[in-house]
C-alpha positions in Angstrom: -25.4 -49.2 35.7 -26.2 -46.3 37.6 -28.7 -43.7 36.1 -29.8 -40.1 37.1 -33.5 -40.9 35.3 -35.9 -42.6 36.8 -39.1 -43.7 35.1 -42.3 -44.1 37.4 -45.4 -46.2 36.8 -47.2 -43.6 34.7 -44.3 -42.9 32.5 -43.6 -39.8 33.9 -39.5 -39.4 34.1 -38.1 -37.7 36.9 -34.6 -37.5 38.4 -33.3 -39.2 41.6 -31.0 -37.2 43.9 -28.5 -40.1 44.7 -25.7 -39.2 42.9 -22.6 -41.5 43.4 -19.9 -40.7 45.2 -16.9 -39.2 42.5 -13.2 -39.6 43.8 -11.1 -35.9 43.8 -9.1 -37.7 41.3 -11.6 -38.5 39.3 -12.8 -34.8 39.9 -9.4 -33.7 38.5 -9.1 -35.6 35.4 -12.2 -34.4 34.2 -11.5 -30.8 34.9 -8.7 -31.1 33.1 -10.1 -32.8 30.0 -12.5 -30.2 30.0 -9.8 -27.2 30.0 -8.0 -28.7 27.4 -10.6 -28.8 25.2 -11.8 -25.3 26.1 -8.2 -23.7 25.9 -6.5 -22.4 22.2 -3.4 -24.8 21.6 -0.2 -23.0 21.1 2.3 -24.1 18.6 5.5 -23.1 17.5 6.6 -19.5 17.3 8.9 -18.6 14.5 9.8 -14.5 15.3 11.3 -13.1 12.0 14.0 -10.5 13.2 14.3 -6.9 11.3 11.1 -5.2 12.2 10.5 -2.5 15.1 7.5 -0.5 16.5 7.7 2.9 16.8 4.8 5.0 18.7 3.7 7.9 16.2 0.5 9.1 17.2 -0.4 9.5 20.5 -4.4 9.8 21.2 -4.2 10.4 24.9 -2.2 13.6 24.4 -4.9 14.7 21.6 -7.8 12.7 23.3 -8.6 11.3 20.6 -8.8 7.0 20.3 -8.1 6.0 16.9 -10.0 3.3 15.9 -9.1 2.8 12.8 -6.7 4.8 10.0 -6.1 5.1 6.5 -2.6 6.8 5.1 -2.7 8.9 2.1 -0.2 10.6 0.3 -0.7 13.6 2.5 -2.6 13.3 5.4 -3.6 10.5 7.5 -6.9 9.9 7.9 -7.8 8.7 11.6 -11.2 7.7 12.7 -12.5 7.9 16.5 -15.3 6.0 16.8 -16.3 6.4 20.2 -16.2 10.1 19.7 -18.1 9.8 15.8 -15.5 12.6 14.4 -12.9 11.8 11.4 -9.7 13.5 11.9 -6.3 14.1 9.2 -3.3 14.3 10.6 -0.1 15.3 8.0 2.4 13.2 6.5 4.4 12.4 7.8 3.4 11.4 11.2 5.0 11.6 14.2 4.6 12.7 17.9 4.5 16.2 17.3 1.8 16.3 14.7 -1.4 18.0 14.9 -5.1 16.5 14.2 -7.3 18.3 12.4 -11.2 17.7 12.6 -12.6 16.7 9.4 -16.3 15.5 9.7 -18.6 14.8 12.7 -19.5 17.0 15.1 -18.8 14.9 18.2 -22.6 14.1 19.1 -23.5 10.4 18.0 -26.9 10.7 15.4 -27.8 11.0 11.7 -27.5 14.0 10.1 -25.8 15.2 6.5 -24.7 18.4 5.2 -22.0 20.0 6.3 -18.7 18.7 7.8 -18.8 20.5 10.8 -21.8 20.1 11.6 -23.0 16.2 10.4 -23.3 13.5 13.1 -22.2 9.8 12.8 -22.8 6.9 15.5 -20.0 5.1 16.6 -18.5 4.2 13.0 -15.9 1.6 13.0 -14.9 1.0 9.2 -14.0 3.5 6.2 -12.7 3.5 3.1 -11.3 6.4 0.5 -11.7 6.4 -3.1 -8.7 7.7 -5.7 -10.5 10.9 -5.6 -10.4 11.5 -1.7 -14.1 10.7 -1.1 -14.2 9.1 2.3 -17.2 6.6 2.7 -18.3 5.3 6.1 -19.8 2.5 7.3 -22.1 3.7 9.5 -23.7 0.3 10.9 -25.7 2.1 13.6 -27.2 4.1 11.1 -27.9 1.1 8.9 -25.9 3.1 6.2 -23.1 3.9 4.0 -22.1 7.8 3.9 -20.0 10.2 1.8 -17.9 13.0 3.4 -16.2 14.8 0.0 -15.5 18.8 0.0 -18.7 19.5 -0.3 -20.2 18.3 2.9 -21.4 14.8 3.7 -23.8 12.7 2.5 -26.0 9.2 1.9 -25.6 7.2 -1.0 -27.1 4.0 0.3 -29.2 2.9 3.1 -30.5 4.4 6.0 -34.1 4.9 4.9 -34.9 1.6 6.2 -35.0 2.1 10.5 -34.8 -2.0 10.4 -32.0 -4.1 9.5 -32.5 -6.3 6.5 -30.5 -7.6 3.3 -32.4 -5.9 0.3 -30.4 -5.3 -3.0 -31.2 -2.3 -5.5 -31.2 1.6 -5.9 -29.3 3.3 -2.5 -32.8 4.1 -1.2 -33.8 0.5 -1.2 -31.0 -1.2 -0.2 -30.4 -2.6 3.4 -27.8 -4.0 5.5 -27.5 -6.0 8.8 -26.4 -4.1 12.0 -22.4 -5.2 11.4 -21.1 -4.6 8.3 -17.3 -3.4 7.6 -16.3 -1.7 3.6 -13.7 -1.7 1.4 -12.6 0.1 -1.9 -11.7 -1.5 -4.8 -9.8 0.6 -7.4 -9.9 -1.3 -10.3 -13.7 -2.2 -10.4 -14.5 1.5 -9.4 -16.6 0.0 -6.4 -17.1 -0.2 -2.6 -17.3 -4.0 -1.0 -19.7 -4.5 1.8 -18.8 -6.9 4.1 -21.9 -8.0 5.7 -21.3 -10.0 8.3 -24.5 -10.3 10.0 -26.1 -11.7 6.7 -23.2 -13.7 5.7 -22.9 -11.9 2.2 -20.8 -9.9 0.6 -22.3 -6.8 -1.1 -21.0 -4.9 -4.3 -21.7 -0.7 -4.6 -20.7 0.7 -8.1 -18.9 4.0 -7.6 -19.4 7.1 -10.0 -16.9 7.0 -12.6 -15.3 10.3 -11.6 -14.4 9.3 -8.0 -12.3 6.8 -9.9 -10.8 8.7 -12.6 -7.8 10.0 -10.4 -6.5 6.3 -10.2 -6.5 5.6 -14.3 -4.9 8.9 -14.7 -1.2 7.7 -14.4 -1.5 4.8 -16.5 -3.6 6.4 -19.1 -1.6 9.6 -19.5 1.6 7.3 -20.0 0.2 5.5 -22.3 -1.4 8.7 -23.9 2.3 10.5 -23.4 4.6 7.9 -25.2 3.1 8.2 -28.2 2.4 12.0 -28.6 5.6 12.2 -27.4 7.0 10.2 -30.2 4.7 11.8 -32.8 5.9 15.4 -31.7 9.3 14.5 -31.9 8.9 13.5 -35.3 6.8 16.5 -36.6 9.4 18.8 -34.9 12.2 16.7 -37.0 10.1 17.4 -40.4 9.6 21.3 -39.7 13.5 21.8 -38.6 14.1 20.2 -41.7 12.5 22.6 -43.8 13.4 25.3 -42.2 17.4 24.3 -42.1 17.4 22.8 -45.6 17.5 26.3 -47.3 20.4 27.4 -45.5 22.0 24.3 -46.2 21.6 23.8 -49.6 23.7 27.2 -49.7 26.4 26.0 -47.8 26.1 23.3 -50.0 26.1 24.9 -53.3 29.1 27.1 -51.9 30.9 24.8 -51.5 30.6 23.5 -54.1 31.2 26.1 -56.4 34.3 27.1 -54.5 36.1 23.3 -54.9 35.5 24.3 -58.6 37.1 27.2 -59.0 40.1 25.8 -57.1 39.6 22.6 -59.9 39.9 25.4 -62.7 42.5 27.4 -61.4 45.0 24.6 -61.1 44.4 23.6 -64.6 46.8 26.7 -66.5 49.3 25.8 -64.1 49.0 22.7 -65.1 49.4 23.5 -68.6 52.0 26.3 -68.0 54.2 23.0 -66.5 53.4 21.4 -70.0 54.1 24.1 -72.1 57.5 24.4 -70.2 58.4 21.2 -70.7 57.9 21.0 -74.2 60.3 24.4 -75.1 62.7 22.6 -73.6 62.4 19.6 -75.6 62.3 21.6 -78.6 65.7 23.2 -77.5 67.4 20.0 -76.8 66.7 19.1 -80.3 68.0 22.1 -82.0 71.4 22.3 -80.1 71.7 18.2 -80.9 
């Protein structure tokens, strides 16, 4: 059996350079064994019919590249990593619409304060809370930042120049160089998706950037029952203020069926006393 390895006397292994002689189709089985294996295997396509795509921002005419985008109830909020700026565009979107520069000041770097004027590098995730804080992964950075009203700033991370996987206070905490967020509205909380430590990470969120979502479900639940209870209150004070008026209309009434009642009783006996002349005068001219 033919071997590339040969062993000499001192136990030294070295290769030899007579290779045997391999047939073209030889040659092309095993290229082909190798593609197959190398190659992504393609099954069957179903295509569901009813859906259509529909072109409604169009970053070459704005220069922008929208890497990633989140829709609100107002605006849109675009991201363009390669140029480190956040933009909104307003709902609804379509050709015509207009971006609007939110944060970033086009220059990649590190620096908070105010929107115009604070630098990003190359973000490529983003999240928004139910207030409209927008936090940003800032993986380049090493660190997760807040652009709000007031200007923008760090709430954890980006202290440490290295990256690293340390849990705690904002100040202390590290990530790896690729990590992607998410928010989650009922737990009031940011998810870190860190893939370059394999983990996923939990930030708890100030209870007033939430309080916009619990709003709706807490004020119905708050309404129905004042509403009921005002309804009932206002039922009790109509009633006392009504019941005067219609205890009159009640007592007039009232009195009037009973002067009718005594008015029809001399009549009454008039037709009796009638009837018993006659009587009388039957009985005389019998």
């Amino acid at each position: 059996m033919f071997s590339p390895f040969l062993f000499l006397g001192d136990n030294t292994l070295t290769t030899t350079t007579n290779f045997p002689k391999m047939s073209p189709l030889f040659i092309a089985l095993l290229v082909t064994f190798s593609a197959a294996h190398l190659c992504t295997v393609s099954g069957k396509i179903v295509y569901e019919e009813g859906y259509t795509v529909t072109t409604v921002f169009d970053g070459n005419k704005l220069k922008i590249n929208p890497h990633a985008s989140i829709a609100g109830s107002k605006n849109l909020l675009v991201l363009d990593s390669s140029g480190s700026v956040f933009y909104t565009v307003s709902m609804p979107v379509s050709l015509d619409s207009e971006a609007k520069r939110l944060a970033g000041n086009g220059v990649s770097g590190f620096s908070d304060g105010g929107l115009d004027t604070s630098m990003f590098d190359k973000p490529r995730s983003f999240a928004v809370d139910s207030k409209g804080n927008v936090y940003v992964a800032d993986r380049n950075n090493l660190a997760i930042r807040k652009i709000s009203t007031s200007g923008v700033t760090t709430i954890v991370g980006g202290y440490s120049k290295k990256p690293g996987h340390a849990d705690g206070p904002g100040q202390n905490a590290s990530f790896s160089n690729d990590f992607e967020i998410s928010y989650i509205a009922d737990g009031c909380a940011l998810l870190v998706s860190d893939h370059g430590n394999k983990m996923i990470r939990q930030i708890n969120l100030k209870p007033e950037d939430c309080k916009r979502n619990n709003l709706p479900a807490a004020g119905f639940n708050m309404i129905l029952p004042l509403g009921l209870g005002l309804s009932c209150l206002l039922g009790v004070i109509i009633g006392f203020v009504v019941r005067p008026y219609v205890n009159q209309l009640t007592r007039r009434h009232e009195q009037t069926e009973l002067h009718q009642d005594m008015e029809s009783f001399p009549n009454e006996s008039e037709e009796a006393g009638t009837k018993d002349a006659l009587i009388r005068h039957q009985k005389r001219s019998c």
